[in-house]
N, C-alpha and C positions, 0 to 999 in steps of 0.2 A: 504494500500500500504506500504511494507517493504522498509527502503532504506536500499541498500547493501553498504555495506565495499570496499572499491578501491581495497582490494585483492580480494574478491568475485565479486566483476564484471569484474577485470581479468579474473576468472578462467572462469567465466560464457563466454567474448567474444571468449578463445579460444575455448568453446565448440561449443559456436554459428560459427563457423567461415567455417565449412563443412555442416552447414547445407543449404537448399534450402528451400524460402518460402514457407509455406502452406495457406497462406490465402493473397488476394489480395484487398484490399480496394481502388474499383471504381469511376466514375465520379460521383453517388451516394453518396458518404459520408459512412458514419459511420453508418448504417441502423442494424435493429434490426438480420437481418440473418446473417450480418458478424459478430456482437457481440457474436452471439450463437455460432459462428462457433470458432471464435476467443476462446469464454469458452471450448469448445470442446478438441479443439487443446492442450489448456495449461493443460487441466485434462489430455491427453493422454501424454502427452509431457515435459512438465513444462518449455521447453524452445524454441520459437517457431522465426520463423523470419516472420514480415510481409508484404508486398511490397504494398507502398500508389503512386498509378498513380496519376498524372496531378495538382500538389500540389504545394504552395510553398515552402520555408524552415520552413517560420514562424509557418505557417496553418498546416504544418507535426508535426512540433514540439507538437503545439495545442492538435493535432490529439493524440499526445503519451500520452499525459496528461490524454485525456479523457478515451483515452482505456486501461491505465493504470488503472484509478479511476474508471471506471465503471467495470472492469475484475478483483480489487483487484489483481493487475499484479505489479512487479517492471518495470523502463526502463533499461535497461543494455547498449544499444547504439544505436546511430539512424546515419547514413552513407547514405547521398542519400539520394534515395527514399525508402529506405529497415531501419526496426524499429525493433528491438532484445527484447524482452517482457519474463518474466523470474515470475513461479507465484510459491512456493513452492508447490509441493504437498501432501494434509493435507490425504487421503488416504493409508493406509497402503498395501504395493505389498504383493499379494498372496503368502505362502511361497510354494518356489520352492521342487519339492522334490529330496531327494537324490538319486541319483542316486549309485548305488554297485560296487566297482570297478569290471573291465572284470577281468575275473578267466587268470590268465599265463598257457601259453599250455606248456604241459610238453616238455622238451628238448629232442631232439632224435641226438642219439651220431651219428657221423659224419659216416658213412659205407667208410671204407676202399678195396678196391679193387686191394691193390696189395701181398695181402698175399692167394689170391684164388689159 
């Protein structure tokens, strides 16, 4: 688990702040398919929100600790019932390909139509 820099979890909450949960942890707990789901998420994502039902502050907080420490995840901020979870990713992106710029359509001079 990384701890971030007070500037970096700045930048990290304003990214978080248009997103919408993807993973919702249940009256269940913390069960092994939301964990997968939770890895899932942060390999696609690296910065994910999570929304824990029926909790208290304490046992939420608990809750960030562990899904931090078992997802190798940083916390970035927990507000509510919704917990902001941020995992770098070690992955390198596909490289994009260039695309050619559009070719310029030749100019066509204005047709005048009062010298007919």
């Amino acid at each position: 688990m990384k701890t971030l820099s007070p500037a970096e979890r700045k930048l990290l909450k304003a990214r978080a702040h248009a997103l919408k949960p993807v993973v919702t942890v249940g009256g269940d707990g913390l069960s092994a398919t939301v964990l997968k789901e939770i890895d899932t998420s942060l390999r696609a994502h690296d910065l994910i929100k999570i929304r824990v039902s029926g909790e208290e502050r304490s046992a939420r907080e608990a809750l960030l600790g562990e899904i931090c420490s078992r997802a190798d995840a940083s916390p970035v901020q927990h507000i509510g019932k919704i917990l902001v979870v941020y995992r770098e990713n070690t992955e390198e992106a596909a490289p994009v390909p260039k695309k050619r710029p559009a070719r310029k359509q030749a100019r066509r001079p204005k047709r005048s139509f009062q010298n007919d």
